[in-house]
C-alpha atoms as one frame of an Amber mdcrd trajectory, in Angstrom:
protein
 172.687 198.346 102.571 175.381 199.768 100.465 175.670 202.988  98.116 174.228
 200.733  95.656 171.199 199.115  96.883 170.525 202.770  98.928 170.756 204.573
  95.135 168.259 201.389  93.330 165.838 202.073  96.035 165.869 205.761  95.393
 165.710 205.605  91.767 162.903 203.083  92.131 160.944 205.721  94.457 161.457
 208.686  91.995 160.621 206.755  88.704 157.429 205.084  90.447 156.184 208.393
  91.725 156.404 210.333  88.736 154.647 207.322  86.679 151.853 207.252  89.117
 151.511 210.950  89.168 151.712 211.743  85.409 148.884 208.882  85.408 146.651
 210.042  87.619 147.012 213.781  85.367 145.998 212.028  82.934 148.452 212.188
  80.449 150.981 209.099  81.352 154.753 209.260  80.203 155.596 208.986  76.830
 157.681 206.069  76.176 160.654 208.960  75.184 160.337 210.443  78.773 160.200
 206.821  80.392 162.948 206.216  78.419 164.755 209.643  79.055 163.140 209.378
  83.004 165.622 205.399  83.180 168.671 206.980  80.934 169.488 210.834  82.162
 172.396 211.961  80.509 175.476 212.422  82.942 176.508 215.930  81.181 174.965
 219.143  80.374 174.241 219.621  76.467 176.024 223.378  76.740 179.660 222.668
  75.302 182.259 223.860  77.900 182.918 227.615  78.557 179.759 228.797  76.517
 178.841 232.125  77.063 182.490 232.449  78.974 182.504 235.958  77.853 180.454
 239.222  76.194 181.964 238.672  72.978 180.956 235.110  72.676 178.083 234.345
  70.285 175.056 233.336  71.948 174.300 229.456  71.232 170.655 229.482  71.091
 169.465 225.594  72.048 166.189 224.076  71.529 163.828 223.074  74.811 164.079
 220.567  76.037 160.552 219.671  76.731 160.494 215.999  77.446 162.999 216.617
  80.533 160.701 220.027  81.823 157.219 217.788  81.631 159.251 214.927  83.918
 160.251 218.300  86.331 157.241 219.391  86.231 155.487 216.147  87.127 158.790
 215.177  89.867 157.392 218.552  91.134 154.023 218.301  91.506 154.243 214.660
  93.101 156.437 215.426  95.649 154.009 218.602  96.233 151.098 216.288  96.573
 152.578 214.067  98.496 153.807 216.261 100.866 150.530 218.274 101.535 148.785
 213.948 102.106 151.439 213.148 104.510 154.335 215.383 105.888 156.219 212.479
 106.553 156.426 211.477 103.142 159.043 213.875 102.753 161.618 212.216 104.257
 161.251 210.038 101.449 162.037 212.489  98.964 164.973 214.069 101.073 166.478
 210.321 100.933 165.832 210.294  96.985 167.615 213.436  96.515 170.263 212.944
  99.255 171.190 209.464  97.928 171.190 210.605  94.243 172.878 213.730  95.018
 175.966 211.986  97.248 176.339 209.460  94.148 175.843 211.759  91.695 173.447
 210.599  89.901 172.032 213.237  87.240 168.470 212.059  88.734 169.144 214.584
  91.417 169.370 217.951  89.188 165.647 216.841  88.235 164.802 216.256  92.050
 166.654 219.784  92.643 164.984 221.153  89.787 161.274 219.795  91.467 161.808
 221.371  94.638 163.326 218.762  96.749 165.744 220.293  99.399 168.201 218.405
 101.605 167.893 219.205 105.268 170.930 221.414 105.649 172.217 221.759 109.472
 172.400 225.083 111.520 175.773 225.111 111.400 176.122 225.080 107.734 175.930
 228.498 106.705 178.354 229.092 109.616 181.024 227.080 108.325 180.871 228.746
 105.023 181.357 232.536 106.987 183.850 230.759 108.455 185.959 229.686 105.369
 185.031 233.221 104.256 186.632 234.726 107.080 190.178 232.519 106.672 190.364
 233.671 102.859 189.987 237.895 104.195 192.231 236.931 106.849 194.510 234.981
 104.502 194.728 238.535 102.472 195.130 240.566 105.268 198.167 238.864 106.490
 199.863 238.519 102.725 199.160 242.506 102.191 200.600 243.550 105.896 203.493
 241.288 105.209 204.251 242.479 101.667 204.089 246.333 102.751 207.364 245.701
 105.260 209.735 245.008 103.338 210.159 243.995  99.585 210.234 240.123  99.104
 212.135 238.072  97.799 211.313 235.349  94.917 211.211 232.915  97.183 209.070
 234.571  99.824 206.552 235.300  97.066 206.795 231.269  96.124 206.175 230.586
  99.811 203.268 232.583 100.364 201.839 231.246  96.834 202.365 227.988  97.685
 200.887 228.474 100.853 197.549 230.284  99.565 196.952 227.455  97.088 197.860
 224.576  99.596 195.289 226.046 101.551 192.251 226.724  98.565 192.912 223.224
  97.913 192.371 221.453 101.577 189.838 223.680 101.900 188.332 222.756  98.684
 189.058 219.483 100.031 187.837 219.554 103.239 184.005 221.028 101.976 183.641
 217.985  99.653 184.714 215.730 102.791 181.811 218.152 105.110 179.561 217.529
 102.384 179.117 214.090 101.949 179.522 213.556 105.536 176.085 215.685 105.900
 174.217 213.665 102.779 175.323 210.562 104.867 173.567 211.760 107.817 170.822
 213.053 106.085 170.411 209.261 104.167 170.901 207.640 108.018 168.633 210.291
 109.694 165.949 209.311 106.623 166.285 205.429 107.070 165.950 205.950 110.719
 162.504 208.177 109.968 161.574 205.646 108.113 162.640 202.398 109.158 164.600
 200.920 106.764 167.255 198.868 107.403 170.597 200.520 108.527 173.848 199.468
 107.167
């Protein structure tokens, strides 16, 4: 299967459970929330930078309730399906793991519901990791500034330097993080039997 078929499927799962569970409420979708439910917008409906600042006037935007009764019924099937069968989360996690890696605006609704990614142990390690490489980063600049005064182009090195490295590394966790949706998706299909690649 490719990113393709792998993101259909998903989609298919997501739409079809929150159908069947708004039906079985009792109140079934709307044909604006099926219709909102198949089209998701790609962007937010905040205009860039608002609220950047104190001074900024506040933009007060209607609710959006269409898109918080399709969260609110993403969340409660995934709930309910969870609590009939454990394993049924693995379906989910592929949902949101395949939507997610694509990025596919279905998966701020999934995150939105409650559905979480399996993240691995190491994870949070990494990240004190890249933590500790920025201090030490700092540390290094500020001990070799207080030798000596610099030159221009010892300042340009070191600046260059700094934002090579914010950008690999900026690099490098978009690289870590869709390596760990693909495993997720793979350790999902294998859960579940679907066909590998």
């Amino acid at each position: 299967m490719d990113r393709t078929a792998d993101l259909d499927a998903a989609l298919r799962f997501v739409i079809r459970r929150i159908e069947e569970e708004a039906t079985r409420s009792g109140e079934p979708l709307t044909d604006e929330q099926r219709h909102l439910l198949s089209h998701l917008p790609k962007d937010s409906v905040l205009p860039q930078g608002y609220a950047s600042g104190p001074e900024d006037p506040v933009l007060l935007i209607p609710r959006d309730t269409t898109y918080e009764r399709l969260c609110g019924v993403a969340k409660v099937a995934h709930t309910n399906d969870v609590k009939q069968n454990p394993a049924s989360a693995l379906d989910w996690e592929f949902a949101a793991s395949v939507s997610r890696l694509n990025r596919h605006p279905i998966s701020w609704l999934l995150h939105s519901a409650g559905v979480k990614e399996h993240r691995p142990w190491w994870d949070a390690w990494l990240l004190v990791a890249a933590a500790l490489l920025f201090i030490l980063l700092g540390a290094v600049v500020m001990l070799l500034a207080g030798q000596e005064p610099w030159s221009r182009l010892q300042w340009t090195e070191v600046c260059v330097g700094c934002v090579t490295i914010f950008v690999l590394m900026y690099f490098a966790s978009r690289r870590i993080e869709e390596w760990q949706l693909n495993q997720t998706i793979e350790r999902c299909r294998r859960s579940l039997n679907f066909p590998a690649r």
